[in-house]
N, C-alpha and C positions, 0 to 999 in steps of 0.2 A: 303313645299312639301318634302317627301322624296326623298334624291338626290340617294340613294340605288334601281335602276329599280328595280320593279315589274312588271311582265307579266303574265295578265289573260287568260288562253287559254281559249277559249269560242267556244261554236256553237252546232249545232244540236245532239243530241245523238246517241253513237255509229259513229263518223266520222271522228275519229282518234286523238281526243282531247290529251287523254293519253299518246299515241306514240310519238305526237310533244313533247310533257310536257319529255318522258321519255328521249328523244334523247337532248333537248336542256339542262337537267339540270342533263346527266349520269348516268340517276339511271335506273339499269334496275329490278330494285325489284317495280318499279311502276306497277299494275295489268293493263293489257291492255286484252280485250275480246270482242269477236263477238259479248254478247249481249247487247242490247240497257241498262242503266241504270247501268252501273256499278259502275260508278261514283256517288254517291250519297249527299257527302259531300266536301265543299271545300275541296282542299288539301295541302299546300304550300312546296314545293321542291327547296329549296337554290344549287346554285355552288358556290362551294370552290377551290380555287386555293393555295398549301400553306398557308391552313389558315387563306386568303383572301377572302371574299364572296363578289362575282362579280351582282351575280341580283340574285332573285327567279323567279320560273316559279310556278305559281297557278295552278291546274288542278280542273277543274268545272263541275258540273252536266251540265246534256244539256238541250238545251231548252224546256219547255214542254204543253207553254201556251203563245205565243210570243202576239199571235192576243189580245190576251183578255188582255195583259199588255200593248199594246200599245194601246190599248182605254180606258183605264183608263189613262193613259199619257196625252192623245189628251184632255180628258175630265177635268185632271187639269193644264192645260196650256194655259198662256197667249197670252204668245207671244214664238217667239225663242229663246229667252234671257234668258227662264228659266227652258229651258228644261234641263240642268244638275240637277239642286235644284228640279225639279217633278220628278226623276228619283231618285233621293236621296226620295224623301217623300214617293215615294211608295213603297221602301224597309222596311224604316222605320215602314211604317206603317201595313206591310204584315208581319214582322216579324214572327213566327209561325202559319201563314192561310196556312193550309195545300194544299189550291188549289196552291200558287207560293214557294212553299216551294226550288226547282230548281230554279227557278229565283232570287231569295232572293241570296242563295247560290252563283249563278257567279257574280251577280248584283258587293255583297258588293266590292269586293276587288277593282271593278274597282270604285267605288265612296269613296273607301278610295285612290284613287290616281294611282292605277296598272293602265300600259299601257293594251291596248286590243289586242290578237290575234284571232283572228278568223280561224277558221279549217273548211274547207266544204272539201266533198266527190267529186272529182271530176268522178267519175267511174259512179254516178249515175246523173240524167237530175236536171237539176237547176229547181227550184219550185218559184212560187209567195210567198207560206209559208216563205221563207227564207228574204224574203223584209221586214216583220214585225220584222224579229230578227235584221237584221242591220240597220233599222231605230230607234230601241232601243238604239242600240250600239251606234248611231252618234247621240244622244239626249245628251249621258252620257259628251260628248265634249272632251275625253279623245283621246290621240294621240292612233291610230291604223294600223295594217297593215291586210291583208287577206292572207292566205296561203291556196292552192289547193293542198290537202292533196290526192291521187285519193287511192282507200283501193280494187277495185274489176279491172278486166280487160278492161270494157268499158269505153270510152274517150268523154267526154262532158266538157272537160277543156277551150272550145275557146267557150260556150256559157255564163261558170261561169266568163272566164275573164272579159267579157263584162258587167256583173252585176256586178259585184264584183269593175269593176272601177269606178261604182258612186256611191259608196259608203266610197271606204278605198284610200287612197292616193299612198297605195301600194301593191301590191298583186302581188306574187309570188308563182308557182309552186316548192311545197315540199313533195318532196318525205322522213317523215319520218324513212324508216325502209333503206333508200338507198343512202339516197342524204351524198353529201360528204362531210368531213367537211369545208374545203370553203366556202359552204352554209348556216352553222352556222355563222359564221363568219358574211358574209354578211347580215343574219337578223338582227345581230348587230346591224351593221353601220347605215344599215336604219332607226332602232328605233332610233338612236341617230340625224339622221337627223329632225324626226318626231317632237323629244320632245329634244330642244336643254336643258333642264337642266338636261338631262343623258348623253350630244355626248362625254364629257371628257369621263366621268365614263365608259361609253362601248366604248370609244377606247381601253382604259387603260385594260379593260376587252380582246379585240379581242387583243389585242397585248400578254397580260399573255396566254390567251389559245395556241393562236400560240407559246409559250415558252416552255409551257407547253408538247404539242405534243412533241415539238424537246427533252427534255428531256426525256420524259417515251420513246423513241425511241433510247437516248442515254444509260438508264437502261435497256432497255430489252438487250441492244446489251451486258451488264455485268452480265445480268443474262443469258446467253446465253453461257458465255466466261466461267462460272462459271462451269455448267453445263459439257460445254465439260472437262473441264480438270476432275473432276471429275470422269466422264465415262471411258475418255478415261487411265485413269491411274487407275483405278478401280482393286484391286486385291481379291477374294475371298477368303479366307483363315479356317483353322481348325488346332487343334494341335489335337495329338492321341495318346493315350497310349499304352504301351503294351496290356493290354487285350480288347482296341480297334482295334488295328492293328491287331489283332488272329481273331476279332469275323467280321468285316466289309470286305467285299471283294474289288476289286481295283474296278471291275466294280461298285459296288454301289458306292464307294467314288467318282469317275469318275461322274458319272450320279450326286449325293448329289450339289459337287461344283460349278458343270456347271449350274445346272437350279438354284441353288441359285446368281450365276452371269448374270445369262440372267433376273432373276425375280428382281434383283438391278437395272441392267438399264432402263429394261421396267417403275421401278418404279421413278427412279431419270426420266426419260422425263417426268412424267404424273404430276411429281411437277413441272418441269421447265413450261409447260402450263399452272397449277396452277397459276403461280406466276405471270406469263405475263399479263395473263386474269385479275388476281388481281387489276395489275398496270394500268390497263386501265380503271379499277372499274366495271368491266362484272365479276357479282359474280355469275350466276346462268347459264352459259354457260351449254348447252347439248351439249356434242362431242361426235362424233360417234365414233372418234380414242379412246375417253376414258376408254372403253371398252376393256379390257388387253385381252379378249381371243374372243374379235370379228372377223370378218372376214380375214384369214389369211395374204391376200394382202393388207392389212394397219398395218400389226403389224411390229413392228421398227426390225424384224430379218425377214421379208420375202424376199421369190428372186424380188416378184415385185417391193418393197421398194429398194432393192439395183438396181433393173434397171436403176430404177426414178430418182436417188438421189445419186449413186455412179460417180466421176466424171471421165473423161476418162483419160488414159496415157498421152497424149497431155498434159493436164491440169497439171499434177502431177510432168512430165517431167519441163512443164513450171515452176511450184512450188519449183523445186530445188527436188525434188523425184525420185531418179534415178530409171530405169526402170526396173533393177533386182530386187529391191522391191517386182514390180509388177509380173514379170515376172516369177522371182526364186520360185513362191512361195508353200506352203505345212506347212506343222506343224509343230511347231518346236518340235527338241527332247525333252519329257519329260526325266528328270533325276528321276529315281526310286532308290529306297533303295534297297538291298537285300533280304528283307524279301517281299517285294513289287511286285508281279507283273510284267508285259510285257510288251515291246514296242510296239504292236499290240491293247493296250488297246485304245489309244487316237485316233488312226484311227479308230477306230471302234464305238465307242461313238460321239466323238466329233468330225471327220471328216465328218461323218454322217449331222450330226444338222449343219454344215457350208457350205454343197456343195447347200443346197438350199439359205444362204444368200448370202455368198461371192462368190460361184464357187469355181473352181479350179485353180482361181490365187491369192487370197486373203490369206492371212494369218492369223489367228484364234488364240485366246490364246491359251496360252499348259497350261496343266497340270503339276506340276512338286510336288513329294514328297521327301521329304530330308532324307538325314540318320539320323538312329537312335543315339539320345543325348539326357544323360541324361533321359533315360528312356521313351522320347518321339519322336515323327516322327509329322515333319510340313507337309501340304500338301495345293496347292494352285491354284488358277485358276487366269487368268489374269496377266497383265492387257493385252488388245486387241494388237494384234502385226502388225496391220495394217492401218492407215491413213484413209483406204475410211470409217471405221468406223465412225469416225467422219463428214467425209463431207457429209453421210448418216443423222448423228445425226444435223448437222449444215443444212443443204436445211430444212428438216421437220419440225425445232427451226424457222427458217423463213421466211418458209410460215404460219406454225399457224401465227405466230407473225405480220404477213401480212393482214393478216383475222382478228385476232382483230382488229389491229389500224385502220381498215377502216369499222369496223362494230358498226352501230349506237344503240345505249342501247334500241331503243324501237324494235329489233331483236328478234325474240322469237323462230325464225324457229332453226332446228337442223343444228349445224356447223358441215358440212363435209369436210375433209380436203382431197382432190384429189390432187395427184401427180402429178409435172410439166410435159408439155410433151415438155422439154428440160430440160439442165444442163443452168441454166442461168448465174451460175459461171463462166463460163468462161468470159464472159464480165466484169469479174471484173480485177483490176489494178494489174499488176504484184509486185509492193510492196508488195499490202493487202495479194495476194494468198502467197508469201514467210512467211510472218509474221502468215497466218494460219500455215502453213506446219509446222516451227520450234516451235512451241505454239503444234502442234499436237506430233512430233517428239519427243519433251522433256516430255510431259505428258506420252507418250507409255515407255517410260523408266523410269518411277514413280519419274519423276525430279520434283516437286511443280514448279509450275511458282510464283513469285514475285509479288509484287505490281505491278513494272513497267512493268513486260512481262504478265501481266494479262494486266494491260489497252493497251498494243501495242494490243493484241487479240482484246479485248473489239472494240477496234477502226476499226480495220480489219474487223471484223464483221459488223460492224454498217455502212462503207465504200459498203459490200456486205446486207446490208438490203437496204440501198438505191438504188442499183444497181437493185433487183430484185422489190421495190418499181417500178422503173421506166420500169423494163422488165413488166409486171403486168399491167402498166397501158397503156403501148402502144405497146403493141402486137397486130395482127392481129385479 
């Protein structure tokens, strides 16, 4: 026997076959569709952990002629004794008869040795039709479980459980597109109870996946750390020559800098989602945020975005951020050249574009153009002069990052990313919030943070991923 689990999903067509298949083995490029028959060929879908593969999950056409294979069964069979070897002969022997051509298809894997899952629709009424499919199943003699898959909003789950128990030793409600991972997990354990020459192999399994979480949870928290310092030390820049500086006005240079610093950050978050999504293996994500000039209350510069996600005085005060920060605040002086332009420029541009994100207590990059040397004038925007920028940019890094790690690959619906309606930061440990503020503090003054002050962030963060982790899951 192969000690490598195999698991054939099986059952009726259209009943969520695919979904199970796509959640339990992360692939969300598996096609999962409302119509019946999509599935039309075996499919075999390996996990990998490290380079390690843990079992496959098969995805199988559905059933499409149960009755008529289970009397041809009945009709070569002896006794009980041999009902795996008749179930074996009539694959064999159907091979290309275009009437069991589906059958053939989930048959084989399970009489090359695959454990069986079974997927019913719990949303719709349990049928006698479906007696014929798991009297098949339990011919095969292969260890099995049942999962109540429900795909529509009606509940007929306490009639399937009852059917469903004399037939599979174990049957569970699963919610593919929902259930948590936990629930993965524990399919595990079971199959390994079922068929003791997998229980090593899939502990060894359920204990790498569980490893596995805590790391992609321990990288998102360094791609995250990454991401902020970057932003937040972010400077835009241009040199200009003399018959630059003759032919460009200050306003347009003004206007030029600015939206090519607002169109940088917008761009560095929409890779840091990238990346996360990546690491979780959700490569076909639809985000409504991803949309750079979609609706103005989701874009990473709106006032509602800093409502949601700016953290209060308290917070900042607690963080070691004294209050004249917050307080004092306005724009800072641009330094102009002499051939340059007004101090009324930057209020007027770029005062503008910040009193809808920050207010009028927030601090806003300046502007500043240097004197002329060497025949040229530098001019520069950034980096951001204000902390809440990042704890704007940090809540939003972790709530997407929220929403993946707890969304199952056979998800297809559109991820909309809704602002908290609280600051969940604050429940975080007075360390972690110091450790953000000087990680924010030294980036605003274009200091690089280090190896070692990159992973103190990194940790800070990850400290406050699990903090909101747990606000998330037991909130009211």
């Amino acid at each position: 026997m192969n000690q490598q689990p195999v698991f054939a999903v099986v059952g009726h067509p259209n009943k969520g076959k695919s979904s199970v298949v796509a959640t339990l083995s992360q692939n969300d490029a598996i096609a999962i569709a409302l119509e019946p028959g999509t599935t039309r060929a075996r499919q075999a879908y390996p996990l990998s952990v490290d380079g390690q593969q843990l079992y496959t999950l098969v995805d199988t056409p559905g059933f499409q002629r149960p009755r008529r294979v289970l009397q041809w069964l009945e009709a070569h069979s002896l006794s009980a004794s041999d009902h795996p070897e008749t179930v074996r002969a009539f694959v064999l022997q159907h091979q290309g008869d275009d009437r069991y051509v589906d059958e053939c298809e989930l048959l084989t894997p399970v009489i090359e040795g695959a454990g069986i899952i079974y997927v019913v629709d719990g949303s719709v009424p349990y049928s006698t039709e479906h007696e014929a499919e798991m009297t098949i199943l339990r011919w095969t003699g292969r260890p099995s479980l049942a999962l109540i898959n429900s795909i529509g909003d009606d509940d007929y789950s306490d009639t399937w459980q009852a059917a469903l128990g004399q037939f599979f030793q174990v049957v569970r409600k699963f919610d593919a597109v929902r259930a948590p991972f936990e629930q993965h997990l524990s399919l595990l354990k079971a199959f390994g109870q079922l068929e003791p020459d997998w229980e090593q192999t899939l502990a060894r399994a359920t204990d790498l996946l569980a490893q596995q979480r805590q790391q992609r949870r321990h990288q998102a928290a360094g791609l995250i750390a990454r991401a902020l310092e970057d932003m937040m030390g972010y400077q835009e820049k241009r040199t200009l020559t003399l018959d630059q500086v003759a032919s460009i006005s200050d306003a347009s240079l003004a206007e030029t800098l600015r939206d090519r610093w607002y169109r940088h950050q917008r761009q560095r978050e929409q890779t840091l989602r990238v990346n996360i999504e990546h690491l979780y293996q959700h490569q076909r994500i639809q985000r409504q945020e991803a949309e750079l000039e979609w609706a103005n209350q989701h874009d990473l510069f709106s006032e509602d975005t800093r409502k949601h996600w700016a953290v209060s005085r308290k917070y900042l005060a607690g963080a070691g951020f004294g209050a004249g920060a917050v307080g004092g605040a306005g724009i800072d002086a641009a330094t102009f050249g002499t051939s340059l332009g007004t101090g009324a420029l930057v209020g007027g541009l770029i005062g503008a574009a910040g009193s809808y994100f920050y207010g009028d207590r927030l601090l806003l990059p300046a502007l500043n153009i240097g004197p002329l040397k060497d025949g040229l004038k530098s001019a520069t925007f950034g980096p951001v002069q204000d902390s809440q920028f990042g704890y704007v940019v940090l809540g939003r890094a972790v709530d997407h990052w929220w929403h993946i790690s707890h969304r199952n690959h056979a998800g297809r619906d559109l991820l909309e990313l809704e602002p908290a309606d609280q600051h969940w930061l604050e429940r975080l440990d007075k360390h972690s919030r110091r450790e953000i503020q000087k990680a924010f503090d030294r980036c605003r003054k274009q200091k690089s943070l280090g190896h070692q002050q990159r992973q103190i962030l990194a940790t800070a963060i990850e400290h406050a991923m699990m903090v909101y982790d747990d606000w998330r899951l037991n909130r009211p």
